[in-house]
C-alpha positions as CSV (number, residue, x, y, z in Angstrom):
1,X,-72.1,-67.3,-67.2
2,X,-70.5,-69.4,-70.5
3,X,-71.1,-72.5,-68.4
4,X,-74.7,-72.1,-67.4
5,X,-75.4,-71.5,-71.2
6,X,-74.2,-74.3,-71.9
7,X,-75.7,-76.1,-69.2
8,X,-79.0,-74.8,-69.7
9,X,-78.7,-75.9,-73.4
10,X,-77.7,-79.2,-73.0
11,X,-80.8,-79.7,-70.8
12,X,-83.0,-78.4,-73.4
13,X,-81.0,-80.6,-75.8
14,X,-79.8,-77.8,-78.5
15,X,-76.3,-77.9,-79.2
16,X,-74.3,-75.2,-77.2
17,X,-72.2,-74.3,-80.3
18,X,-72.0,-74.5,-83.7
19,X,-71.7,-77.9,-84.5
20,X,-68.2,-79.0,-86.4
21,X,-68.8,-81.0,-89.3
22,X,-66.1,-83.6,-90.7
23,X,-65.0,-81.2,-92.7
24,X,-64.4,-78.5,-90.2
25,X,-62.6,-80.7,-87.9
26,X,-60.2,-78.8,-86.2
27,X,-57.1,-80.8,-84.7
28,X,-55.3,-79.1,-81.6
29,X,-52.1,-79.7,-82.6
30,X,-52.8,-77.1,-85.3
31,X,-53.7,-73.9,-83.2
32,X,-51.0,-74.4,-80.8
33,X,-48.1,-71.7,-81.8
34,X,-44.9,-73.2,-83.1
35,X,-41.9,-72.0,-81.2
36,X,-39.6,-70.4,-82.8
37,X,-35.7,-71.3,-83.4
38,X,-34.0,-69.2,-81.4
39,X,-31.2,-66.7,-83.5
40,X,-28.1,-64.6,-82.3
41,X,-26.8,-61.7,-83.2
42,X,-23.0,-60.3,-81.9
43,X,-22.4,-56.8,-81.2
44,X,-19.2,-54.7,-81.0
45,X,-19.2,-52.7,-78.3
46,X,-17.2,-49.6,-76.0
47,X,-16.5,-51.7,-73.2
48,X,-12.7,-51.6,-71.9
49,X,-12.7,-53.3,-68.2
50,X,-13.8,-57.0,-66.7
51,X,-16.4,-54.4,-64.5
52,X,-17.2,-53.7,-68.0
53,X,-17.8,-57.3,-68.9
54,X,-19.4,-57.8,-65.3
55,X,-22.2,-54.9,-66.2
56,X,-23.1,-56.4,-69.2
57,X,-23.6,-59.8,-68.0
58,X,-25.5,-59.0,-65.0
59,X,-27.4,-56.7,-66.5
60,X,-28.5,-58.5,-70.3
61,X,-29.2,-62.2,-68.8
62,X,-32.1,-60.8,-67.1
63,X,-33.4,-59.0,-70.2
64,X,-36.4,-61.0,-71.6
65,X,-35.7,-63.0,-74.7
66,X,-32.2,-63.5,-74.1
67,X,-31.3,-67.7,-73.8
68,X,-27.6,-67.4,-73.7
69,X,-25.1,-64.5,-73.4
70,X,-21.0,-64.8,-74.3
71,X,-19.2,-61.4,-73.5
72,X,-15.7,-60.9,-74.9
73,X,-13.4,-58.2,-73.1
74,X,-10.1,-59.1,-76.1
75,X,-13.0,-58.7,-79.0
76,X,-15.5,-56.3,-77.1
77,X,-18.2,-58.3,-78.4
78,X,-21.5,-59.7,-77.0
79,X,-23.1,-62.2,-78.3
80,X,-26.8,-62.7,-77.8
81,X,-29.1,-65.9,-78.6
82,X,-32.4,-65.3,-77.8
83,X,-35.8,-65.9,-78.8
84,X,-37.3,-63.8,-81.6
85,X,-40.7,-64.3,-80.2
86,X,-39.7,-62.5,-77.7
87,X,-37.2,-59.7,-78.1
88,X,-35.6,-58.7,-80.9
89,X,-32.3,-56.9,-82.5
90,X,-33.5,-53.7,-81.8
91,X,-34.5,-53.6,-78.4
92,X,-31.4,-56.1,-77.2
93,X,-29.3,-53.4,-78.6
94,X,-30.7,-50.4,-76.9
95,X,-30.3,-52.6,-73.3
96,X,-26.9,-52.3,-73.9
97,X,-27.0,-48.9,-74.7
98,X,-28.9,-47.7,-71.9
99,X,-26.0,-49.7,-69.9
100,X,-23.9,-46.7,-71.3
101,X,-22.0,-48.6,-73.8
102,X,-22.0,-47.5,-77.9
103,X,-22.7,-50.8,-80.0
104,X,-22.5,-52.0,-83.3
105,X,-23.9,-54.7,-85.0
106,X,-21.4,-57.2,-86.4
107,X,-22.3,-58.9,-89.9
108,X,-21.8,-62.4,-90.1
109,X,-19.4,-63.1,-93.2
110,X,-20.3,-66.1,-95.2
């Protein structure tokens, strides 16, 4: 429908749009969305076996977001980068929850 509009108005010889001026110039590089820097967070968690280990790895690589994945068994810590357009803290954390396993955040000491 949009393309016999403009069809039929380039035959009658009327724009099809509003006309950019110089000033309104639009660039496309500007309207693309800049991706963003991906961020980890570690948690503590419950787990005490390698099936443990083996849950959680299976289970959090396929959860969306998530770029890499390093689960500790001596620390019982996972550590999560991922993209923040995409996940988040919040819902990463409840994955592993629903996986039966009580986590923690861990703050990063500077």
């Amino acid at each position: 429908m949009k393309a016999l509009f403009i069809a039929l108005c380039l035959l009658a010889g009327a724009p099809a749009g509003p006309a950019l001026t110089a000033q309104e110039s639009v660039t496309i590089s500007d309207q693309k969305p800049k991706k963003a820097d991906p961020v980890t967070v570690t948690f503590k968690t419950s787990m005490t076996c390698k099936n443990c280990v083996k849950k959680i790895t299976e289970n959090m690589s396929f959860e969306r977001g998530v770029m890499d994945l390093k689960v500790t068994l001596e620390n019982k810590e996972v550590t999560i980068k991922y993209d923040p357009s995409k996940t988040d803290e919040e819902k990463l954390e409840k994955a592993i929850k629903k996986l039966g396993y009580e986590t923690e955040k861990v703050v990063e000491k500077n």
